[in-house]
C-alpha positions as CSV (number, residue, x, y, z in Angstrom):
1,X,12.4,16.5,30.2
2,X,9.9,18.9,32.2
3,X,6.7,17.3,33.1
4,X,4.5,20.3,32.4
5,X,1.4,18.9,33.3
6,X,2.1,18.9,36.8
7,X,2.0,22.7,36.6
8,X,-2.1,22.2,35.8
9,X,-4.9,21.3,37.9
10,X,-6.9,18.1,37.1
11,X,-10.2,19.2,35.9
12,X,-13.0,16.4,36.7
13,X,-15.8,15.0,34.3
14,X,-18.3,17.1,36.0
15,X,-16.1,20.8,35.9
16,X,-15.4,19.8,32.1
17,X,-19.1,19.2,31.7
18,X,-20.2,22.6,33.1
19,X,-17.8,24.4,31.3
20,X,-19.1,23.1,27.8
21,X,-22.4,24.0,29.4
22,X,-21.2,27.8,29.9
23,X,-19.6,27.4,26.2
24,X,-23.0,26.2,24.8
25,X,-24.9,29.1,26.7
26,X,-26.6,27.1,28.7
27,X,-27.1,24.4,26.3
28,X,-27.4,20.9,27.3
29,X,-24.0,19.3,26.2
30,X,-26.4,16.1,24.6
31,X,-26.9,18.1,21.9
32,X,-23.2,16.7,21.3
33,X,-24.1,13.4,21.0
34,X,-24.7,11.7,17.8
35,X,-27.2,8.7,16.9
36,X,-26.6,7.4,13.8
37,X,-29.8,5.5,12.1
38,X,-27.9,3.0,9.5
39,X,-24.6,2.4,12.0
40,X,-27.0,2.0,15.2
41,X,-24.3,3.6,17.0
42,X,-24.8,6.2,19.7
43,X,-21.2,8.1,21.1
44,X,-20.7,11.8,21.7
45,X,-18.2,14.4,20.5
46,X,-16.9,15.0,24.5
47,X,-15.3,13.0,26.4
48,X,-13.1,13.4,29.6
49,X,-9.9,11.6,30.5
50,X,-11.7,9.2,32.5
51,X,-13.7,7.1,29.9
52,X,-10.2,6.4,28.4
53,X,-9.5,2.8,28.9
54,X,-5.4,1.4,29.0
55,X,-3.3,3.9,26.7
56,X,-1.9,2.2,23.9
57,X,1.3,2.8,22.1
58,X,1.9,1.9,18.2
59,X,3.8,-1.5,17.7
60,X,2.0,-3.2,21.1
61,X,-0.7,-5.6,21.4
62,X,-2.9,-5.6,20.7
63,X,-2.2,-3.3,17.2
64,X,-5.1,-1.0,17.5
65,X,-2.4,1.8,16.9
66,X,-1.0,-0.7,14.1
67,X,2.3,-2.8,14.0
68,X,4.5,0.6,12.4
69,X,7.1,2.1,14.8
70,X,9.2,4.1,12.4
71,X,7.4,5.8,10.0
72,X,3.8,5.5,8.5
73,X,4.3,4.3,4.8
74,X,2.5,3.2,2.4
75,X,2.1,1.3,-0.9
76,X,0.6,3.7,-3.7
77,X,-1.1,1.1,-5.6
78,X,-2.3,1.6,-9.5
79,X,-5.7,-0.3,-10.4
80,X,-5.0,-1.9,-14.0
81,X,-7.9,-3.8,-15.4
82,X,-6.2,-5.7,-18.0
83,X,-8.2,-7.0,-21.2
84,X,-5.1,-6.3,-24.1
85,X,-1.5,-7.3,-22.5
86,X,0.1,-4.9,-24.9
87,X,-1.9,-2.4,-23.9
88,X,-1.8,-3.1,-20.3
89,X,1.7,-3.5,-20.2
90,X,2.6,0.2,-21.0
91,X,-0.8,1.6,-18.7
92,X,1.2,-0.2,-16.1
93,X,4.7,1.1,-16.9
94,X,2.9,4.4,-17.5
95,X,1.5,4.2,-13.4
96,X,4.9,3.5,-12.4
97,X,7.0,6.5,-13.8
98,X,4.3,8.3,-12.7
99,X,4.6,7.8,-8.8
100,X,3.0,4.8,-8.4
101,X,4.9,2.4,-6.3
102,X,2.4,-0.7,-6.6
103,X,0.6,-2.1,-8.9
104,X,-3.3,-3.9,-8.4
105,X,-3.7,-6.3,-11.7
106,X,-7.3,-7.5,-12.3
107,X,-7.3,-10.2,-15.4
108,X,-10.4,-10.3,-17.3
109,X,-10.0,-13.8,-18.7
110,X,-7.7,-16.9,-18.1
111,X,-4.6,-17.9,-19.3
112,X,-3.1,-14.2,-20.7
113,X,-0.1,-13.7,-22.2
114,X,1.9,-12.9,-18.7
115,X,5.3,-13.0,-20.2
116,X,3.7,-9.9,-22.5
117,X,2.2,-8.2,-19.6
118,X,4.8,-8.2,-17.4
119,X,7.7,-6.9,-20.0
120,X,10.1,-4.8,-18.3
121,X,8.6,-4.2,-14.9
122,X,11.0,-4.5,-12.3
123,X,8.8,-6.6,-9.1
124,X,12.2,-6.4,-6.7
125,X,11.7,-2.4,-6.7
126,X,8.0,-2.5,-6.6
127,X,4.6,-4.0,-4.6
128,X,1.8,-6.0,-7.1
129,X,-1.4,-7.7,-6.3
130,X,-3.0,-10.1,-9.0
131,X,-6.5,-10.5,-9.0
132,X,-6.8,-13.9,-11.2
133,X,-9.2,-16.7,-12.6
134,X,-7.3,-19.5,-12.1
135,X,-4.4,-21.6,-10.1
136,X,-2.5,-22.0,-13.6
137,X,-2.2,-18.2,-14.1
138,X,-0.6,-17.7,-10.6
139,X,1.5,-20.7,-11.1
140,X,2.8,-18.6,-14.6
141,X,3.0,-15.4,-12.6
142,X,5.2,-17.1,-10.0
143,X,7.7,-18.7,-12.7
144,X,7.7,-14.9,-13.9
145,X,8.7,-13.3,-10.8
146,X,10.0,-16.0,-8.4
147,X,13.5,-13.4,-7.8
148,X,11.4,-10.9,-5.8
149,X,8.1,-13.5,-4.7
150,X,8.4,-11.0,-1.6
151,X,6.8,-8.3,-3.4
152,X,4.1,-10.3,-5.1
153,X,0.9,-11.3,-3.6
154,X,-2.7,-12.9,-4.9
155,X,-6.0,-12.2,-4.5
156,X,-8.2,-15.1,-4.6
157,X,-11.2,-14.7,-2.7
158,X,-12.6,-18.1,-2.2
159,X,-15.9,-17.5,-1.0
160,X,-16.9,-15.4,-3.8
161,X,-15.5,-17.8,-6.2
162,X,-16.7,-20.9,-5.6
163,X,-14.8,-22.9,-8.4
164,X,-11.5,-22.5,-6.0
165,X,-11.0,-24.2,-2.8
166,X,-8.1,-22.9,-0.5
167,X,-6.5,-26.5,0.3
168,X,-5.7,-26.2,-3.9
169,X,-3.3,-23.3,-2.8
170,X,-1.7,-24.1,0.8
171,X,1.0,-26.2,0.0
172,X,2.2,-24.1,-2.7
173,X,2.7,-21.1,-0.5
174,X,4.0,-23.4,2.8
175,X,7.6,-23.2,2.1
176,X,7.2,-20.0,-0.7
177,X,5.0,-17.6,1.8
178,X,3.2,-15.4,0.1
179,X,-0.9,-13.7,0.4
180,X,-2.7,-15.2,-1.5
181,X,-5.9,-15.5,0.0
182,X,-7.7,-12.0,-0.2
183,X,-10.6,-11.3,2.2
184,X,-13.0,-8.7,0.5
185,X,-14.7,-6.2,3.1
186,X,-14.7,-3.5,-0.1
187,X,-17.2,-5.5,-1.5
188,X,-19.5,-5.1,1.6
189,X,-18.5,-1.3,1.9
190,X,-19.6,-0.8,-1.7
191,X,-22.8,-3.0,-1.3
192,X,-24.0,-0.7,1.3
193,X,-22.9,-2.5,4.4
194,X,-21.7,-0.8,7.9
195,X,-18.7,-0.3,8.9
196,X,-19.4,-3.3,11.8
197,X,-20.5,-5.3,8.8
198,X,-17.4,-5.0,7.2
199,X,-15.0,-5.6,10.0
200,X,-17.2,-8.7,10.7
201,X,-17.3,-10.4,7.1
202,X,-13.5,-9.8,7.2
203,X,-13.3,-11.2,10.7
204,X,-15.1,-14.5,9.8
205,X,-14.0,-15.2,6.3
206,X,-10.4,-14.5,7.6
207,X,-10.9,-17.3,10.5
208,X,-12.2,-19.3,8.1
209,X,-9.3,-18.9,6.2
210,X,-7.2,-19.7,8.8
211,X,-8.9,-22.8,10.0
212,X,-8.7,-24.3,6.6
213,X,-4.7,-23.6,6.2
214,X,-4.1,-25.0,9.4
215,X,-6.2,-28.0,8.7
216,X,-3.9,-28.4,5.7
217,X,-0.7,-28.7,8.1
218,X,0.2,-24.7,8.0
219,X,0.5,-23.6,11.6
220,X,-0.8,-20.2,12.9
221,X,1.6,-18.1,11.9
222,X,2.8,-19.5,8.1
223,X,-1.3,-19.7,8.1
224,X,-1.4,-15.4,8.6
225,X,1.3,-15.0,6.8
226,X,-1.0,-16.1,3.4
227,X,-3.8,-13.7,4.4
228,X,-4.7,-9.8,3.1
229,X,-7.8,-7.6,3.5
230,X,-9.2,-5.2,1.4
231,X,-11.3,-3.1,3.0
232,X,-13.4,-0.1,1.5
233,X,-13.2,3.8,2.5
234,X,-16.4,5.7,3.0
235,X,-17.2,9.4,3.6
236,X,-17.8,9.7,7.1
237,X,-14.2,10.2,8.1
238,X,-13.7,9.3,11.7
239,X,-15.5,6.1,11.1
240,X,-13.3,4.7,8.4
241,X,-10.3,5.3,11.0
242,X,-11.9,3.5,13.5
243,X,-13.3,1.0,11.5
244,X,-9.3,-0.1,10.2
245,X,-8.4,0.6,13.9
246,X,-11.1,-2.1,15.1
247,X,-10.1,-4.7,12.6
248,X,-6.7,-5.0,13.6
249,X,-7.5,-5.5,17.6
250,X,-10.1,-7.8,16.5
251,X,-7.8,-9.5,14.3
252,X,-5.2,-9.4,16.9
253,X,-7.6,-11.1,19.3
254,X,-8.2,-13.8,17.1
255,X,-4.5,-14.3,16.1
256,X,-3.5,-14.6,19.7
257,X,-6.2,-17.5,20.5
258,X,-3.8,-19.4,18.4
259,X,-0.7,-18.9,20.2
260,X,1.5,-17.5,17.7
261,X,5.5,-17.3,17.9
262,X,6.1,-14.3,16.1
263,X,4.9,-10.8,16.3
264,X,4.5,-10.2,12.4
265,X,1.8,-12.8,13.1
266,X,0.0,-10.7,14.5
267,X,-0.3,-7.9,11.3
268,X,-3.6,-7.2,9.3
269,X,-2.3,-6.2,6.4
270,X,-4.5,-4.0,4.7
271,X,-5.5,-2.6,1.4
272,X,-7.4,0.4,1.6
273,X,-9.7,0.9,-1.5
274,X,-11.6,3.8,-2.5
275,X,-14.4,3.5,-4.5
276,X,-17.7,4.2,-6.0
277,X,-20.6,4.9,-3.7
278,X,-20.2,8.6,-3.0
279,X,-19.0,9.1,-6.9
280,X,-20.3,11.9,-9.4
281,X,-19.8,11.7,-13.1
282,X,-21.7,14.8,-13.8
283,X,-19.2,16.6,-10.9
284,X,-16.0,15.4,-11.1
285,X,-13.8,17.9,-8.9
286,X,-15.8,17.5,-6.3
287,X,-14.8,13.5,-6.7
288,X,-11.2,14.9,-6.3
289,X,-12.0,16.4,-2.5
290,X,-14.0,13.1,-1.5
291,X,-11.4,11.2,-2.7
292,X,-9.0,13.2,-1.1
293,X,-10.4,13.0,2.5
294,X,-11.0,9.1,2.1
295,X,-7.6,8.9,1.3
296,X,-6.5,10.8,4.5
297,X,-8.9,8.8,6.8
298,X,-7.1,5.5,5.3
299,X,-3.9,6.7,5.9
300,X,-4.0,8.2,9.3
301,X,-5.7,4.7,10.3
302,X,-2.3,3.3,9.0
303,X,-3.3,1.0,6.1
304,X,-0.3,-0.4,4.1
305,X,-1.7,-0.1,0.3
306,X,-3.9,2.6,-0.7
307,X,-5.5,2.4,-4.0
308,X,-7.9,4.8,-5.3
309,X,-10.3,3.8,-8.1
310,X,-10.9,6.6,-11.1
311,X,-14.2,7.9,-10.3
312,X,-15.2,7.8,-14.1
313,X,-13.8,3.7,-14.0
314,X,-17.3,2.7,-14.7
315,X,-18.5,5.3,-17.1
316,X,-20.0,4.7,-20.4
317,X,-18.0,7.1,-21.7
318,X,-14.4,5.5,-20.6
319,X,-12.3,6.3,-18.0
320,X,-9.9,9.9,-18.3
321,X,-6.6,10.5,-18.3
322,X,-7.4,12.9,-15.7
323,X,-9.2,10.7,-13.4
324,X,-6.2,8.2,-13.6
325,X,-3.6,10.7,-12.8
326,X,-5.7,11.7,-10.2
327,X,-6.2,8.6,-8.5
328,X,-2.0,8.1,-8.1
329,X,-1.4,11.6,-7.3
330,X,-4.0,12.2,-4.4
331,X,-1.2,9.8,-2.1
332,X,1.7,11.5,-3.5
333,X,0.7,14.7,-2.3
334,X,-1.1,13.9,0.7
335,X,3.1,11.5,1.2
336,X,5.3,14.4,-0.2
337,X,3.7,17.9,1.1
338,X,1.2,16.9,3.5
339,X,3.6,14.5,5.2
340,X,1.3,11.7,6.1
341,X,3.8,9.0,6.0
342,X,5.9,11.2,8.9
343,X,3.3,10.1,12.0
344,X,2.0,7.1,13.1
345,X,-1.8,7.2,13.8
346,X,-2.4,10.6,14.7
347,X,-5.6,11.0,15.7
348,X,-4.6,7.6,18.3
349,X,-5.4,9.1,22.2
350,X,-8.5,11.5,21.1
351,X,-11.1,10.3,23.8
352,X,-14.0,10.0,21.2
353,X,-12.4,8.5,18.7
354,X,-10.8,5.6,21.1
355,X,-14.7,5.5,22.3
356,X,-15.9,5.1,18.7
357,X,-13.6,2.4,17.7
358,X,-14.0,0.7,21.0
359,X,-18.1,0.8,19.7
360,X,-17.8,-0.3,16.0
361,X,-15.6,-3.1,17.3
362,X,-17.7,-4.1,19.9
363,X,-20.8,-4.5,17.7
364,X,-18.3,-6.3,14.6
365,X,-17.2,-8.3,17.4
366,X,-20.9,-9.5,18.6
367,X,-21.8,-10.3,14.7
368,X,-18.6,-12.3,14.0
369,X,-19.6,-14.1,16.9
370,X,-23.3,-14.7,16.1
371,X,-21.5,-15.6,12.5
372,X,-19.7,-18.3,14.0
373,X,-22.3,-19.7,15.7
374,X,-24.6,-20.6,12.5
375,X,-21.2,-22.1,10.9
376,X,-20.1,-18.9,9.2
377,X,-20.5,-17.5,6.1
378,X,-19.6,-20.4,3.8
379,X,-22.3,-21.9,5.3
380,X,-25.4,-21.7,3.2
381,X,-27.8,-20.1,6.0
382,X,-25.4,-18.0,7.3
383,X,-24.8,-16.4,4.3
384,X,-28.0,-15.7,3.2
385,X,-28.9,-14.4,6.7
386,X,-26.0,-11.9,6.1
387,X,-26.6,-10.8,2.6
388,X,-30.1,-10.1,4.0
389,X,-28.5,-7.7,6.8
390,X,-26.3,-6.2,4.1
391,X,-29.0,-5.5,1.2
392,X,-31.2,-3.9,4.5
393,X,-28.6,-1.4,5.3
394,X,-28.3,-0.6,1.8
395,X,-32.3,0.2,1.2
396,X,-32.0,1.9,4.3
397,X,-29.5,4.1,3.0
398,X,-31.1,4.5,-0.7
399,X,-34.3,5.1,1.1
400,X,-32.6,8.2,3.4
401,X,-30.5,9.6,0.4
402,X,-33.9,9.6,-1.8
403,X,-35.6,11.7,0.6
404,X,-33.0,14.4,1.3
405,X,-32.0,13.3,4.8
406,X,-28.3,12.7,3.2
407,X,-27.4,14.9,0.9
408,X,-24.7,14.5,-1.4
409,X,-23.3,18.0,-3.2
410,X,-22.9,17.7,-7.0
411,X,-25.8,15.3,-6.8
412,X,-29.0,15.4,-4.8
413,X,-27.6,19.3,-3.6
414,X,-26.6,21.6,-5.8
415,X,-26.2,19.2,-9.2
416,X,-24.0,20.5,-12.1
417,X,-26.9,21.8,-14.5
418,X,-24.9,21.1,-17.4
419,X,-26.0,18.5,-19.2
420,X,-23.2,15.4,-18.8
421,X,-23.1,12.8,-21.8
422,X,-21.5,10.4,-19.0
423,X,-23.7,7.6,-17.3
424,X,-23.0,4.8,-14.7
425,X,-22.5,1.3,-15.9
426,X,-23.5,-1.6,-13.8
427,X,-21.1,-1.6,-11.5
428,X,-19.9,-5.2,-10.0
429,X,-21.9,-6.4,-7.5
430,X,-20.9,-9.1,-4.6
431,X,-22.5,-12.3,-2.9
432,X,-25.3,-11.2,-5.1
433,X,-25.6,-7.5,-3.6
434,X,-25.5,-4.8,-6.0
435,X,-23.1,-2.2,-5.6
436,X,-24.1,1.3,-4.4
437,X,-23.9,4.4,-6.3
438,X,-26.3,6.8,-5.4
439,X,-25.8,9.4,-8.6
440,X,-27.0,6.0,-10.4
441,X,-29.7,5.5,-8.0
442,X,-30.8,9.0,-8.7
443,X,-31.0,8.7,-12.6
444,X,-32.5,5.6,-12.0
445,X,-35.5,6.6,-9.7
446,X,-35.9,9.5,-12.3
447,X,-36.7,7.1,-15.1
């Protein structure tokens, strides 16, 4: 192959500097920069070859660019609340002749009728998570589906749920591996946190996670093996891709203080969610193109499930049929005629978003470590401390929203002046933070 660079000059920092002066008209080329209030993160929108540290390719270590060396697939995962098995049962079976691959099952109670719920889907041609109340419902799950246990995994998330300890759950998966224990940065996302934040809860709790399985005789790498993240998508694109980008070195970094002997060891598997923050029931196509682009920054980051919440899932008025069908086709087309799943991290190599992800990972990197310290976050202070740092980010971004400095179109800009039956419910909150939404924050400052 011709090495066509060689038939270029190299251009130094200082000639590509000038030139974006003459493009600017004389401009200074600061003006590119950006400082960003609620991340606390300064980087620019220029860089030159030479701020780029060791080139990385996808499938090395340490996984920035992700562990996927063949194509860049994903899960298309269905969110079924389940309340009525029946009922559930053909929702679900509904999703999957409609393009869904995967299936997300949140229970709403203990000990449902699983044999019900689960009539006639086949688990060896498809991905499910459980999200359940109880060790006896995943034991019945298990009996259900024990042929394709590959495909199944759970999400308990032990330091929201305090009834549950993890040492209840590591033998049971020691010589059966599956995830089971589910580390929740969506819930930060969607209380308001930053994307350092995020990648920092999921850090420590995941360690923590870790620690306790290997206290319980799993070693480091039947330990990761039990292990999942959900993380949350905002609307700031490039940050979302280097925030998944982050959390996989990071995670990488802790992996390999362990000494590992396999590679797949070394995976963060990852459960993109999209939710609620930036959601509009009064302007619901515009929820289509926000969920849309969150999508697309999950998936060029490389996530393996992508599941996108109906933006009407917490209306008083019930969730559409259109939202639903929305939420599974936005990966379908973004998989079949936008051909996301054909290139691995795309955007991997652009100077400013290496530099970006190299600074939201530095400053996740300092908090997990200032976490640790204080004895983590299932320590009593340590939590609190954090909630604290979480809840201030999220008044801090209430606070800007409410006076115009972030603008939101369909509702603080430009707001559908037809009058919408639809309101927010509460929407879940976590560790005690309530969840963001800032059309409900609107109605509710308008009271």
């Amino acid at each position: 192959m011709n090495n066509f660079l060689k038939e270029f000059s190299p251009v130094s920092k200082d000639q590509w500097m000038e030139k974006i002066r003459i493009d600017l008209n004389g401009k200074d080329p600061s003006i590119l920069g950006h400082n960003d209030a609620i991340e606390e993160l300064d980087f620019s929108s220029v860089y030159h070859v030479s701020d780029q540290g060791e080139p990385e390719t996808p499938g090395g270590f340490p996984f920035t660019r992700g562990l996927k060396t063949k194509l860049n697939d994903w899960k298309n995962t269905a969110y079924v609340f389940v309340e009525d098995e029946k009922v559930a049962n053909e929702t679900i079976l509904n999703f999957l002749m409609s393009g869904a691959d995967a299936i997300w099952i949140v229970a709403a109670r203990t000990n449902m009728n699983w044999k019900a719920l689960l009539d006639s889907i086949q688990f060896e041609h498809i991905h499910a998570q459980f999200s359940l109340k109880s060790l006896e419902d995943m034991e019945a799950i298990q009996a259900l589906t024990s042929h394709s246990s590959h495909s199944v995994q759970f999400n308990f998330d032990f330091i929201d749920d305090n009834q549950l300890q993890i040492k209840q759950f590591s033998q049971l998966f020691r010589e059966n591996q599956q995830r089971f224990a589910c580390v929740n940065g969506f819930g930060i996302q969607q209380s308001g946190g930053t994307t350092w934040q995020e990648i920092a809860f999921c850090l420590n709790v995941g360690h923590e996670y870790l620690v306790q399985l290997m206290e319980s005789g799993l070693t480091i790498d039947e330990a990761s093996a039990c292990i999942g993240f959900h993380l949350g998508i905002g609307n700031n694109y490039f940050y979302e891709i280097a925030k998944i980008r982050s959390l996989r070195a990071l995670w990488a970094k802790i992996i390999d203080a362990y000494q590992p002997k396999h590679d797949c060891t070394y995976n963060c598997a990852i459960t993109a969610v999209i939710g609620h923050t930036n959601k509009s029931l009064s302007d619901p196509h515009t929820n289509l193109l926000r969920q849309t682009t969150e999508a697309m920054s999950a998936l060029n980051a490389g996530v393996d499930n992508i599941v996108i919440l109906p933006h009407d899932l917490y209306s008083d008025q019930e969730t559409s049929s259109l939202s639903e069908r929305m939420a599974i086709n936005i990966p379908l087309i973004l998989k079949e005629e936008s051909y996301f799943d054909k290139v691995i991290d795309p955007i991997g190599g652009s100077y400013s978003l290496e530099q970006l992800t190299e600074k939201i990972g530095h400053r996740a990197w300092n908090l997990f470590q200032k976490l640790e310290t204080h004895g983590g976050l299932f320590a009593q202070k340590a939590r609190v401390n954090f909630v604290d740092q979480v809840t201030a980010k999220r008044n801090l971004r209430e606070k800007l929203f409410l006076a115009g400095e972030f603008m939101l179109i369909g509702i603080n800009k430009y707001p559908n002046p037809k009058i919408v039956l639809a309101n927010w419910k509460k929407l879940p909150s976590y560790l005690g933070i309530d969840a963001l939404n800032y059309e409900r924050t609107t109605k509710t400052v308008s009271l």
